[in-house]
Each structure stands twice: as structure tokens, then as C-alpha cells.
C-alpha positions as CSV (number, residue, x, y, z in Angstrom):
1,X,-9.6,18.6,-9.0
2,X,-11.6,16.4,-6.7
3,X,-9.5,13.2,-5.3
4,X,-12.7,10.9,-3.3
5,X,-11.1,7.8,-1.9
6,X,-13.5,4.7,-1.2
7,X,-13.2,0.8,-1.0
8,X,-12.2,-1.3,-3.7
9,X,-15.4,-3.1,-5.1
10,X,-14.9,-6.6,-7.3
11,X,-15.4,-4.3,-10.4
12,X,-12.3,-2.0,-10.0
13,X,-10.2,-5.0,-10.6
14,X,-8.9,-4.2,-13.7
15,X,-8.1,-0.5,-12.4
16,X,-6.4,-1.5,-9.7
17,X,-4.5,-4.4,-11.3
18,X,-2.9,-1.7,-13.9
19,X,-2.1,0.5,-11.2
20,X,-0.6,-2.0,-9.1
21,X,1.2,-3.7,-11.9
22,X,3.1,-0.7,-12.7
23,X,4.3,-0.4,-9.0
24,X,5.3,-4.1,-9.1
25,X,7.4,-3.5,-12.7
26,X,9.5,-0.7,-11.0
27,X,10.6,-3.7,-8.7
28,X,11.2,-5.8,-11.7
29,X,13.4,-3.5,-13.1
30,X,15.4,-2.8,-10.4
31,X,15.7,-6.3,-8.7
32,X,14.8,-8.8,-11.8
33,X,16.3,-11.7,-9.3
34,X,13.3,-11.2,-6.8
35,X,10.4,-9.9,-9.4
36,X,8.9,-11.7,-11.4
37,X,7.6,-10.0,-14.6
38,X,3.8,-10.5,-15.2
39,X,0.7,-8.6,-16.9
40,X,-1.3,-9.0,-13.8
41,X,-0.9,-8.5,-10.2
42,X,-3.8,-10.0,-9.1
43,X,-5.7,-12.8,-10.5
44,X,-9.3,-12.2,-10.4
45,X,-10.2,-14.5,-7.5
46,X,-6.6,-13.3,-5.2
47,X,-8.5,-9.7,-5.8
48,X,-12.0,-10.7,-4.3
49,X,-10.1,-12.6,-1.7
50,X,-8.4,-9.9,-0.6
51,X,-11.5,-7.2,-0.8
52,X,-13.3,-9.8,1.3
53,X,-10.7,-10.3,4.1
54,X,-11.8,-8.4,7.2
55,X,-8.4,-7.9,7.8
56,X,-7.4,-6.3,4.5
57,X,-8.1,-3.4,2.8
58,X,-8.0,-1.8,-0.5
59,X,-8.6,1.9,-1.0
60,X,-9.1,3.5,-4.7
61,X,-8.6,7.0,-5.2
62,X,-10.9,8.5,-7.9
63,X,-11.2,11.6,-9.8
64,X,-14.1,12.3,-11.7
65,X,-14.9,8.2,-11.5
66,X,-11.8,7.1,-12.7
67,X,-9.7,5.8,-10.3
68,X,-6.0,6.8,-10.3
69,X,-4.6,5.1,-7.2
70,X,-5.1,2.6,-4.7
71,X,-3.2,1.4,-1.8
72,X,-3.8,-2.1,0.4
73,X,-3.3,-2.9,3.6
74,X,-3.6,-5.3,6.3
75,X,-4.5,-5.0,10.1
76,X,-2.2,-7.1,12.0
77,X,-2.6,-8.3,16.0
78,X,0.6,-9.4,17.7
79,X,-0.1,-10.5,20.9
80,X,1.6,-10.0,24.2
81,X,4.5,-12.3,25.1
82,X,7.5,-12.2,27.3
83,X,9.2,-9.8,25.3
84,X,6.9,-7.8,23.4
85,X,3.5,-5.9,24.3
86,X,0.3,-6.5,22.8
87,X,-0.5,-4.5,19.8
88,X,-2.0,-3.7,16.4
89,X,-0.5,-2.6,13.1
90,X,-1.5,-0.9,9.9
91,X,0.4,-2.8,7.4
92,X,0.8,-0.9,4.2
93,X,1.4,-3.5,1.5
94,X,1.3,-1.5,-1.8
95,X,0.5,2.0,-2.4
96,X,0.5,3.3,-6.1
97,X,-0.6,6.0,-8.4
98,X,-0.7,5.9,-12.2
99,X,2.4,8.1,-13.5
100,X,0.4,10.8,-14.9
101,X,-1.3,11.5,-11.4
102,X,1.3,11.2,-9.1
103,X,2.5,14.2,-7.4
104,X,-1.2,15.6,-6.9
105,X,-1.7,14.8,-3.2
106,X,-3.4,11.3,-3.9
107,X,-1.0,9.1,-1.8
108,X,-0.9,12.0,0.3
109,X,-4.6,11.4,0.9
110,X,-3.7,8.2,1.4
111,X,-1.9,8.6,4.5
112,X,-4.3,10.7,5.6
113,X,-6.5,8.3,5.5
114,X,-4.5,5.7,7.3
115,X,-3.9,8.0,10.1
116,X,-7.8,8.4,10.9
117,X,-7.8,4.9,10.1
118,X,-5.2,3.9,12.8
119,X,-6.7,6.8,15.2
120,X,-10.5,5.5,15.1
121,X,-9.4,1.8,15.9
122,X,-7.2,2.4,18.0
123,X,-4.0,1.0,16.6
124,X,-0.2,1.5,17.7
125,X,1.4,1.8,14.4
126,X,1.2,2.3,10.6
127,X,4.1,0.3,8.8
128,X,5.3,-0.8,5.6
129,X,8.6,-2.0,3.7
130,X,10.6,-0.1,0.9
131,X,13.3,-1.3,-0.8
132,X,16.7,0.9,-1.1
133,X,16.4,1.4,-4.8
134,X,13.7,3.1,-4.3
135,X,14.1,6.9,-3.4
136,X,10.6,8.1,-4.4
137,X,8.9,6.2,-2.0
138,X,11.4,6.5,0.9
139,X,11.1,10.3,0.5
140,X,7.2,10.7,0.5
141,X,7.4,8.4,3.4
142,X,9.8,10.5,5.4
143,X,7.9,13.7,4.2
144,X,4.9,12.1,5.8
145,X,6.6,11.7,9.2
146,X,7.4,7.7,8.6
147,X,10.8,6.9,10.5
148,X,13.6,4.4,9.5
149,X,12.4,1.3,12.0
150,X,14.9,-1.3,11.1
151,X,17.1,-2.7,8.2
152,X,16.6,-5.8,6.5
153,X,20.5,-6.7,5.3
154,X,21.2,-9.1,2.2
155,X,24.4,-11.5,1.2
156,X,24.2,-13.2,-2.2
């Protein structure tokens, strides 16, 4: 099986919305006071906005044309100050497969990707948020050599 990744174009909107909206409902399940339920995570125009954005980035995985994953990120500068040094960051804001593929090496290929990514522009760090609930993610992260960085604590 063949996995090609490539850039989002304005016609993989509706693929990517499914795939994204099923990440986003595993959030809704588990924390309903945060999520919101909806059909769509993008709206048409949010999706070209994004695709657009120099900054941002959205990568479809594909297998014999259809695409079965995608993951968006952002490139982030933080410049130097007083007490931190320059630098450049590899945000990873959602990464998602559609159930039937995952575990086939696409968000694998993924991180692959963002590591040659990162490498030929010469950024620090690749980063991203999880939340506790879910274990999945946090162990394909840490399988890929991601690191606990800090904790984001909550009191309701």
C-alpha cells in the first residue's frame, strides 16, 4: 500500500473536514464542557484561509487518491527577549486519520515529514498539545521521540 503525502488543495475540503471532525468528536466526548459538537470543522472559507497562510500548513495523506489523513500545522517565530532566545517552532495543531487506516504508518509518515520539515528550515522544535484523556495520541507521540514539555493544570 502506497501512503503519498502532499498539500491540501481548496478541493480536499470535504476530506479533510470528515477526517478532522472525527478527531474533534473524540474531544467532544471526553470533555463536552470544552467541545463543542458540530458536523464541520472547518467552514469553507476558515479552510482556504488556512491553506493560504504562509505560515500554516495542511498535509493530506493519500492512498490510491483518496486521502485518509491530514495533519495542520503552524510555523511560529518567538523572538529574542530578556529571557528567552530567538527561535522557531513547528506547531502541530491537529493530526488525524480516518479509523479504518490508522495504525498503517500514515501519522507516522507524518512525523517524518515534519522532521525534514523542521531540518530543511532550520527550526528549533516541533510541538503540539494533547489532552490527558487521550492515551492514543500521547503514546504515538512518545513512540516518536516527543517528550513531556510542560503541564497545563485545571481547577473548576
Amino acid at each position: 500500500m502506497e501512503i503519498k503525502l502532499r498539500e491540501a488543495l481548496i478541493n480536499d475540503f470535504n476530506q479533510v473536514n470528515q477526517i478532522f471532525s472525527y478527531t474533534h468528536d473524540i474531544h467532544v466526548k471526553e470533555r463536552p464542557d470544552v467541545f463543542k459538537e458540530s458536523i464541520n470543522f472547518f467552514l469553507i472559507d476558515e479552510f482556504e484561509k488556512n491553506i493560504k497562510n504562509e505560515n500554516k500548513k495542511i498535509i493530506v495523506a493519500l492512498i490510491n487518491e483518496e486521502i485518509v489523513g491530514a495533519c495542520m500545522f503552524e510555523i511560529i517565530k518567538i523572538a529574542e527577549n530578556n529571557l528567552m532566545y530567538k527561535r522557531s517552532v513547528i506547531l502541530i495543531e491537529i493530526l488525524g486519520t480516518l479509523p479504518q487506516f490508522q495504525k498503517k504508518g500514515i501519522g507516522s509518515l507524518f512525523i517524518d515529514y515534519l522532521k525534514k520539515y523542521r531540518e530543511d528550515h532550520n527550526i528549533s522544535t516541533i510541538q503540539l498539545t494533547t489532552w490527558c484523556f487521550n492515551h492514543n495520541a500521547l503514546k504515538f507521540y512518545e513512540k516518536h521521540g516527543f517528550l513531556k514539555r510542560n503541564y497545563r493544570l485545571e481547577l473548576k
